[in-house]
Every structure is written in C-alpha cells, then in structure tokens.
N, C-alpha and C positions, 0 to 999 in steps of 0.2 A: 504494500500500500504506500503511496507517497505520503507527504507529508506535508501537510495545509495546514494554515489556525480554524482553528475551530469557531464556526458561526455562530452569531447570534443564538440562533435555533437548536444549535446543537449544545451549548453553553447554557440556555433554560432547560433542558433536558434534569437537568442536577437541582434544579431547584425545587423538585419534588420526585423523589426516588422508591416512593410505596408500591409503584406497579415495573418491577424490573423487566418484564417481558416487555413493556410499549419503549424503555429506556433501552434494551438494547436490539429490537426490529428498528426502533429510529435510528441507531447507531448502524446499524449495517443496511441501512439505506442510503442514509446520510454517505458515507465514508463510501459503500459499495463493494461490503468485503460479508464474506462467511464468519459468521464465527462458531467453533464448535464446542459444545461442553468438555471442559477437564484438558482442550489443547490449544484454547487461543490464550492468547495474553494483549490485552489492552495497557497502553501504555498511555499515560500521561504525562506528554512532554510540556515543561513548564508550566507545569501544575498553578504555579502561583499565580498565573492569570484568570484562573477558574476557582476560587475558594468554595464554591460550593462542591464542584467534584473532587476537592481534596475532602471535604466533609463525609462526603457519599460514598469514601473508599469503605469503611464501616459495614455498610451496608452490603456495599458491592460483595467484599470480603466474606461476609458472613453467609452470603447467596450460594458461594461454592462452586459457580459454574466454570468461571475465568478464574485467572490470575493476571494480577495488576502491578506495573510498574510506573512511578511518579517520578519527573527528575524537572527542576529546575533548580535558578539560584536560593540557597540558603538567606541570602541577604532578604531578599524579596520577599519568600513564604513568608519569613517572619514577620515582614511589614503588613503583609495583606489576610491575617487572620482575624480581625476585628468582625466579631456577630458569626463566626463561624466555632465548630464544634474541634478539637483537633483528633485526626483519628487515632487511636491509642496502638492499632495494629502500625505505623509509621515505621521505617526501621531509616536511620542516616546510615550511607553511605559515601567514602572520601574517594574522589575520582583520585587515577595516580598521574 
C-alpha cells in the first residue's frame, strides 16, 4: 500500500470506535487494501497527528483481529495528548 495522510474522513473514523467492523470496511475502502484477521498489521504513521487513533489503539488492541504499529515524533505525541485517553498497551521504542 503507498503511503498518503490520512483524510478528513478517514481521521473521524477514530472518533467513535464502538462499531469496529464499519471502522475497519471504511478503512479498506478508504486505503483499498484486504485486510485479514490474525495477518494484517495496521500501522500508524505519525500517530500524533490523529490523537484520537492513538486513543482507539485500546480498543483496536483488545478486538484481537490486527496488530498495530504507531510511530511518530516523541516531541509531538507528547504535545498533542490534551482530552485524549493515553493507551496503557503503548510500548516506546528508540530508532538506532
């Protein structure tokens, strides 16, 4: 899959994450990609410009379908957490 920002549309998708099956058919529409249970991995690059789908990893996480990767600046996540939840599953990693 290439690799675009993330629209509008696809960015409100996270702000309400109760129904996972309409959040990830929007996503493989959107995007235009399969995904398959227990082998895709959704990545969120530069997570910190979406605070709600850093919030929603929780959830995502706990659905068990995927597995998830977040990566942007440290500087930034930490500025842009304000009114958001932070997910406790989070783990930091130090690029080399």
């Amino acid at each position: 899959m290439s690799k675009r920002k993330a629209s509008k549309d696809v960015r409100s998708l996270f702000e309400d994450v109760s129904d996972l099956n309409y959040l990830f058919l929007q996503l493989q529409l959107q995007y235009k990609v399969d995904l398959h249970e227990r082998h895709s991995v959704i990545i969120f690059d530069e997570v910190q410009l979406c605070p709600m789908a850093r919030q929603a990893i929780k959830a995502l996480v706990a659905d068990h379908r995927y597995d998830y990767i977040e990566t942007g600046s440290l500087i930034s996540i930490k500025k842009n957490v304000k009114d958001i939840l932070i997910p406790s599953e989070e783990g930091y990693f130090e690029s080399l």
